[in-house]
mmCIF file of the C-alpha atoms, coordinates in Angstrom:
data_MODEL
# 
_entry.id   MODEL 
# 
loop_
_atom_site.group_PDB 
_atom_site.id 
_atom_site.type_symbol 
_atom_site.label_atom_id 
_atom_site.label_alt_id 
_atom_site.label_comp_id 
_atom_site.label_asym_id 
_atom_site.label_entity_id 
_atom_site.label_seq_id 
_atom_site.pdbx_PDB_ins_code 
_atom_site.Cartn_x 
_atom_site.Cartn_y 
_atom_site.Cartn_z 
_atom_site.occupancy 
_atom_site.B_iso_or_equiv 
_atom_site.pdbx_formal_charge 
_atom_site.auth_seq_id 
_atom_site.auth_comp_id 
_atom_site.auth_asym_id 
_atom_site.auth_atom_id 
_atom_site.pdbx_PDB_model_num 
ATOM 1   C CA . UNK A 1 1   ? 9.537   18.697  -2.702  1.00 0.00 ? 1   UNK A CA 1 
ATOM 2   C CA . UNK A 1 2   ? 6.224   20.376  -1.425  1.00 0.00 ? 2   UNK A CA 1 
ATOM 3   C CA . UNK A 1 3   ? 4.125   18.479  -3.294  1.00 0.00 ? 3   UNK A CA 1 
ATOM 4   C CA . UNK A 1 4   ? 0.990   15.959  -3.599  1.00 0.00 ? 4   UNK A CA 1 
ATOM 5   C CA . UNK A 1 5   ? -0.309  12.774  -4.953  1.00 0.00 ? 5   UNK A CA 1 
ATOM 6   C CA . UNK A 1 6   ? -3.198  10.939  -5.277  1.00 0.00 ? 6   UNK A CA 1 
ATOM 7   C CA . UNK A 1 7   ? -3.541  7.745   -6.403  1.00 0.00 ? 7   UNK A CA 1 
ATOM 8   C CA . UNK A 1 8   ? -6.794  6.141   -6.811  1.00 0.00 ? 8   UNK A CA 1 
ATOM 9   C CA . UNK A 1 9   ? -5.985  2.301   -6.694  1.00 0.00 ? 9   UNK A CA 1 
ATOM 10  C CA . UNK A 1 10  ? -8.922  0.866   -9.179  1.00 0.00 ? 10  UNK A CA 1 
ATOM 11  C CA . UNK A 1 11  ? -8.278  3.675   -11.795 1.00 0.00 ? 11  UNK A CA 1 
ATOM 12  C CA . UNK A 1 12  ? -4.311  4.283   -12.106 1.00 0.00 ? 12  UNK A CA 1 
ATOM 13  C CA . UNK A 1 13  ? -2.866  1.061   -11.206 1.00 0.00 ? 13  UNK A CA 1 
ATOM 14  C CA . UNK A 1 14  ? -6.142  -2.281  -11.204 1.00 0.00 ? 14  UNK A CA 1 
ATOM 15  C CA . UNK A 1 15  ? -9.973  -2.526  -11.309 1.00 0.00 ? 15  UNK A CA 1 
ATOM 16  C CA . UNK A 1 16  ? -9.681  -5.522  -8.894  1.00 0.00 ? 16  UNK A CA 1 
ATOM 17  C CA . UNK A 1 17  ? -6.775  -5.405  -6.914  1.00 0.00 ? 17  UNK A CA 1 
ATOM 18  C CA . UNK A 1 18  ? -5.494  -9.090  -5.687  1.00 0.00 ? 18  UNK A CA 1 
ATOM 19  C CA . UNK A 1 19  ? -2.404  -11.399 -4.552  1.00 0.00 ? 19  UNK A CA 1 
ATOM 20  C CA . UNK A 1 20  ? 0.249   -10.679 -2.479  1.00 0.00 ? 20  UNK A CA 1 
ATOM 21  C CA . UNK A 1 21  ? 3.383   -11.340 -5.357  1.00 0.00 ? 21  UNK A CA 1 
ATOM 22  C CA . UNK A 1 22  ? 3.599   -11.178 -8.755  1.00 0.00 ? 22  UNK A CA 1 
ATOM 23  C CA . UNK A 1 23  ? 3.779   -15.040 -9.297  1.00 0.00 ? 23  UNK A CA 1 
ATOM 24  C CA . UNK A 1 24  ? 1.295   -15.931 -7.362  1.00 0.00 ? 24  UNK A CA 1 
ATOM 25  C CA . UNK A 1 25  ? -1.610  -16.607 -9.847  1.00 0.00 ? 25  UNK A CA 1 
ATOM 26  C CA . UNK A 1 26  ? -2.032  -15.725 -13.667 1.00 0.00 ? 26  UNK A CA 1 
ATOM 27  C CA . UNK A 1 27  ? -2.619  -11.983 -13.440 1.00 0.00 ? 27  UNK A CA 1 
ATOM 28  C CA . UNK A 1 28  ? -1.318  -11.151 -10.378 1.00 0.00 ? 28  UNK A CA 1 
ATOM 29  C CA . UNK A 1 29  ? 1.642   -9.612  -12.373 1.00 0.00 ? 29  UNK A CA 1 
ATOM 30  C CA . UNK A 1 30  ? -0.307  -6.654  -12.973 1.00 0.00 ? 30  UNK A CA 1 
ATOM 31  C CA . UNK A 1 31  ? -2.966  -6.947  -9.854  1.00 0.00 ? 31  UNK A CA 1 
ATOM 32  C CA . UNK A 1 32  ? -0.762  -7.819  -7.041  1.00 0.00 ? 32  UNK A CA 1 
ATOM 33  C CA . UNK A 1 33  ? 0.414   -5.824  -3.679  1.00 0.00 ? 33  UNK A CA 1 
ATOM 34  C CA . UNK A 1 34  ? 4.138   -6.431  -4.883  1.00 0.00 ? 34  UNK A CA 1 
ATOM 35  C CA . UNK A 1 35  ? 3.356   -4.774  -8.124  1.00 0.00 ? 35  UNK A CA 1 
ATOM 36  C CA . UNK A 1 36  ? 1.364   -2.237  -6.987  1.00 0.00 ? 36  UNK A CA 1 
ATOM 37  C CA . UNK A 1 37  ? 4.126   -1.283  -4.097  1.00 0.00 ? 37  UNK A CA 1 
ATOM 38  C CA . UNK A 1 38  ? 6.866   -1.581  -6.094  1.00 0.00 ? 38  UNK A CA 1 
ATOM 39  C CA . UNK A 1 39  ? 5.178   0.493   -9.257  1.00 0.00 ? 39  UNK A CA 1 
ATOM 40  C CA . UNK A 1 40  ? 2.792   2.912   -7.483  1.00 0.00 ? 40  UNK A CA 1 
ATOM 41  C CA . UNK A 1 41  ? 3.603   3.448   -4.037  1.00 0.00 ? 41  UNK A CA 1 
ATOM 42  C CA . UNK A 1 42  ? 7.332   3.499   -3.542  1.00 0.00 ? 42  UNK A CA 1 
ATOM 43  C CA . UNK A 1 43  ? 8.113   6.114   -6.568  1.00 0.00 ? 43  UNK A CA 1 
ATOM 44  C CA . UNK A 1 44  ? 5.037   8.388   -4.947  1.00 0.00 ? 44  UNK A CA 1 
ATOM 45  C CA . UNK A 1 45  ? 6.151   8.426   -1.406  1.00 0.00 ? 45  UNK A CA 1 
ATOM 46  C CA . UNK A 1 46  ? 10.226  9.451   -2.812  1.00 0.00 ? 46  UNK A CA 1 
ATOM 47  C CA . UNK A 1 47  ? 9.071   12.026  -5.593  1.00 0.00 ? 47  UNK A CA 1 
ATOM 48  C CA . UNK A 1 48  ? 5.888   13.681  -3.078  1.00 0.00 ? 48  UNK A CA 1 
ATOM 49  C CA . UNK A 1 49  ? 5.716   14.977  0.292   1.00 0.00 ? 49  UNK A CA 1 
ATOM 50  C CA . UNK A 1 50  ? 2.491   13.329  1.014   1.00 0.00 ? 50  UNK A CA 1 
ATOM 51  C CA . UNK A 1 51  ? 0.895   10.635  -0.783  1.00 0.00 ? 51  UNK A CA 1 
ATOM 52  C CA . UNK A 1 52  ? -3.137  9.876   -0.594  1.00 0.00 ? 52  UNK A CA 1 
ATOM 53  C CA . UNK A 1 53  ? -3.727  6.853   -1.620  1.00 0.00 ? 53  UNK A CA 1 
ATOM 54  C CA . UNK A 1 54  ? -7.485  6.198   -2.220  1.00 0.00 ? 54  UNK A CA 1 
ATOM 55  C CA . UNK A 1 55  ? -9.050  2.085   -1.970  1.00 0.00 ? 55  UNK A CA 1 
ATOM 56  C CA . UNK A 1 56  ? -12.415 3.572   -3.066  1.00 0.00 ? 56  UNK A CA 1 
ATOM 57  C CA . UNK A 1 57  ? -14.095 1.769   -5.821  1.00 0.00 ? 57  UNK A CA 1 
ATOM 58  C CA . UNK A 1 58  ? -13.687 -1.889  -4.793  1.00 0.00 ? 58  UNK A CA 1 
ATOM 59  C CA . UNK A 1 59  ? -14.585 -3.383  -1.795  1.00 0.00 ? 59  UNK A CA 1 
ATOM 60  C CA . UNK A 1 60  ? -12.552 -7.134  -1.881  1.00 0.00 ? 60  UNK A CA 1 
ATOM 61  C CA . UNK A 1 61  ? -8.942  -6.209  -0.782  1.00 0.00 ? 61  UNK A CA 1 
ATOM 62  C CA . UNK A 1 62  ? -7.294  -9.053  0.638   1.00 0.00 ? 62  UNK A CA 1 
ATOM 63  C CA . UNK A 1 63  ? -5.382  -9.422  3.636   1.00 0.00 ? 63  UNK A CA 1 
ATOM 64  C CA . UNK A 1 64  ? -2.342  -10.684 1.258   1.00 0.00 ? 64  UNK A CA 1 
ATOM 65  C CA . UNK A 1 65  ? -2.660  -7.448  -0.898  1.00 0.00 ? 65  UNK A CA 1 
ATOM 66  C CA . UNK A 1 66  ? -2.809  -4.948  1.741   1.00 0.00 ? 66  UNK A CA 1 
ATOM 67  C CA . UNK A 1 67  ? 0.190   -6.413  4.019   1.00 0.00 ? 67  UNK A CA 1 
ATOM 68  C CA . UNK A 1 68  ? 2.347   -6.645  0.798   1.00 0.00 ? 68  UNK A CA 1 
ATOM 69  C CA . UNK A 1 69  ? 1.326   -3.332  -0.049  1.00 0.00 ? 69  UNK A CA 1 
ATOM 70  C CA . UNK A 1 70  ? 1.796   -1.624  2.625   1.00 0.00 ? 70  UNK A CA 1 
ATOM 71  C CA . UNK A 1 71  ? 3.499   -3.898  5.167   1.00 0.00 ? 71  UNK A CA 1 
ATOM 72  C CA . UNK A 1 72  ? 6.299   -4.185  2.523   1.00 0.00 ? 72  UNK A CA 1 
ATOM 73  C CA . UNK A 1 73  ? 6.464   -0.479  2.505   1.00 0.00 ? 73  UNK A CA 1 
ATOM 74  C CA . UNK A 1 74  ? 8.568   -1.153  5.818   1.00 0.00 ? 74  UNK A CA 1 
ATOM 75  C CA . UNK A 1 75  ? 9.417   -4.692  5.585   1.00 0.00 ? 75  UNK A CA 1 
ATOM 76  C CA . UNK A 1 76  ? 11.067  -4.609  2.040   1.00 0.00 ? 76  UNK A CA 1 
ATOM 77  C CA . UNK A 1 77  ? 11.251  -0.859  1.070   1.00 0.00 ? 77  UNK A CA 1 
ATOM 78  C CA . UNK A 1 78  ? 12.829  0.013   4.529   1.00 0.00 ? 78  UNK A CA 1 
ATOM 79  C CA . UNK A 1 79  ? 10.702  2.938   5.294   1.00 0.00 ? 79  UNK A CA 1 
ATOM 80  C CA . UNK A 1 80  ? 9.576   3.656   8.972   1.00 0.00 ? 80  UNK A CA 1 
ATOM 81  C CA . UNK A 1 81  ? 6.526   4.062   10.327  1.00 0.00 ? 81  UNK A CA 1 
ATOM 82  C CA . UNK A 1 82  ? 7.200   7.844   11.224  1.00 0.00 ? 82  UNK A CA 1 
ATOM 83  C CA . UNK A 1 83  ? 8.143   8.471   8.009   1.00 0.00 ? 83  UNK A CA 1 
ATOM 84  C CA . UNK A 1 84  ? 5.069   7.069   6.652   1.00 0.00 ? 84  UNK A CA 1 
ATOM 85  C CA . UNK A 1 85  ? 2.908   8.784   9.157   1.00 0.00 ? 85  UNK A CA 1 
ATOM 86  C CA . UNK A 1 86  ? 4.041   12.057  7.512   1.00 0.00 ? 86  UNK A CA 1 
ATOM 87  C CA . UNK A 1 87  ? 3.745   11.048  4.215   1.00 0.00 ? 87  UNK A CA 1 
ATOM 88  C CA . UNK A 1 88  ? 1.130   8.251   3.591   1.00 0.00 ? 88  UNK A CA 1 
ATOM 89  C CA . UNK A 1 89  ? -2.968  8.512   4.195   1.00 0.00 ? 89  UNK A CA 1 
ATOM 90  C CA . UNK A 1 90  ? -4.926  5.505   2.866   1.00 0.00 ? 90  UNK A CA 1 
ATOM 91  C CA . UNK A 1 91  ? -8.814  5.834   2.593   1.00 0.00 ? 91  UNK A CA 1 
ATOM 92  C CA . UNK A 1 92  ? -11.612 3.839   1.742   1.00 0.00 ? 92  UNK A CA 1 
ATOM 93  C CA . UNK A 1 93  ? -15.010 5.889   1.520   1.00 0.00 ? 93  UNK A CA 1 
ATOM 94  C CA . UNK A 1 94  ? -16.760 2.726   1.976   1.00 0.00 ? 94  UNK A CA 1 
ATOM 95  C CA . UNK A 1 95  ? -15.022 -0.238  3.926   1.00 0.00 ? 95  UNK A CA 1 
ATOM 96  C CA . UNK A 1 96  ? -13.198 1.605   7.125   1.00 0.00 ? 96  UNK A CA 1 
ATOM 97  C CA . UNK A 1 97  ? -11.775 -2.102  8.293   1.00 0.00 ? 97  UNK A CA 1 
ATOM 98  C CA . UNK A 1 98  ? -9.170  -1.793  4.938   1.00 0.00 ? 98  UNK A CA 1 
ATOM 99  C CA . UNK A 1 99  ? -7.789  1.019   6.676   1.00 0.00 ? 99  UNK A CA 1 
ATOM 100 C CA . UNK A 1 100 ? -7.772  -0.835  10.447  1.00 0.00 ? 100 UNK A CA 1 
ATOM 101 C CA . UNK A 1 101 ? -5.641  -4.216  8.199   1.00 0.00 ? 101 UNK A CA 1 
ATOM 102 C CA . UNK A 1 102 ? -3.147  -1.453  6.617   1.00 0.00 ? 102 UNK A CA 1 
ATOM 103 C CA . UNK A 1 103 ? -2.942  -0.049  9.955   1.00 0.00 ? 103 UNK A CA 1 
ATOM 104 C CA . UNK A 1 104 ? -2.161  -2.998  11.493  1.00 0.00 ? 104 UNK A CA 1 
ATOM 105 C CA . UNK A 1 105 ? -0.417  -4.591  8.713   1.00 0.00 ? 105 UNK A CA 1 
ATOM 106 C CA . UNK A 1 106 ? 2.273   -1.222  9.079   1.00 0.00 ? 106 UNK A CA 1 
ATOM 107 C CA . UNK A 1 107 ? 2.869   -1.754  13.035  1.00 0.00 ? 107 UNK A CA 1 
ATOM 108 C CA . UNK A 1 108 ? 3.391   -4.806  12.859  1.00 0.00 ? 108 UNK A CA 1 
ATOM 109 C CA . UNK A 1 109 ? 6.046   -4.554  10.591  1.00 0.00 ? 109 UNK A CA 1 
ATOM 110 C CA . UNK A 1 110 ? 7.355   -1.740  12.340  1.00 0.00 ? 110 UNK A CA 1 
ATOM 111 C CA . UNK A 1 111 ? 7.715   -3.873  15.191  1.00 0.00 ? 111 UNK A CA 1 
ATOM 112 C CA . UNK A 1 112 ? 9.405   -6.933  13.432  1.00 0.00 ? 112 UNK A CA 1 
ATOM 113 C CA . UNK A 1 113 ? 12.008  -4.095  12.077  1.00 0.00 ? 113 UNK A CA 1 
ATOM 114 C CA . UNK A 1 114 ? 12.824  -3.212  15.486  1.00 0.00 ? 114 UNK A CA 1 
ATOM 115 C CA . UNK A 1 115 ? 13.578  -5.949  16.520  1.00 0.00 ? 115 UNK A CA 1 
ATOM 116 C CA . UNK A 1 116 ? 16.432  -6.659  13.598  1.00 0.00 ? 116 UNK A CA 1 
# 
C-alpha cells in the first residue's frame, strides 16, 4: 500500500448528507451514514494507507450520520481506534464541532468494544 485518498463527502458520495441507516427515511438509501460507511469509507481505509476524508461543503451533519459513519467504523466494521488514528483524518474547513462529534462518536465506541 503507500498510498492516499481523499474523499470529499458532498461531491463523491451526497450533496446533503443525512440518516443514520438506509431505511430510515425515503432517500436515506443513498444519503445515509450506513451507506456512506459501508460504500465510501470502509473500501478506502482497506485499499489506502491513509484516508482524508473532507465534510467541507455542508454544514448540517447530524449526530445520527456521523456516529453511524464513523462510530460504525469500530462498532460494526471492527476497526480500532489505533488503527484509525493512523489511517483516518476527518476535516471540516468550516464547522470544527463535526470533527469534536466524530471524535467522540469513535471513543466511545472504542470503549463499548473493550468492554466485549
Amino acid at each position: 500500500m503507500n498510498s492516499h485518498k481523499t474523499i470529499p463527502v458532498t461531491t463523491e458520495f451526497h450533496p446533503r448528507p443525512k440518516g443514520r441507516y438506509a431505511k430510515d427515511a425515503p432517500g436515506c438509501e443513498k444519503s445515509s451514514g450506513e451507506v456512506f460507511r459501508k460504500q465510501c469509507l470502509v473500501p478506502a481505509l482497506r485499499e489506502f494507507d491513509s484516508v482524508l476524508v473532507d465534510l467541507t461543503g455542508y454544514n448540517r451533519y447530524g449526530r445520527s450520520f456521523l456516529d453511524e459513519a464513523f462510530g460504525g467504523l469500530i462498532s460494526r466494521e471492527h476497526f480500532t481506534k489505533a488503527e484509525l488514528d493512523k489511517k483516518l483524518t476527518v476535516k471540516h474547513d468550516d464547522v470544527e464541532s463535526f470533527i469534536s462529534i466524530i471524535n467522540e462518536r469513535i471513543i466511545s465506541a472504542e470503549e463499548n468494544r473493550l468492554k466485549e
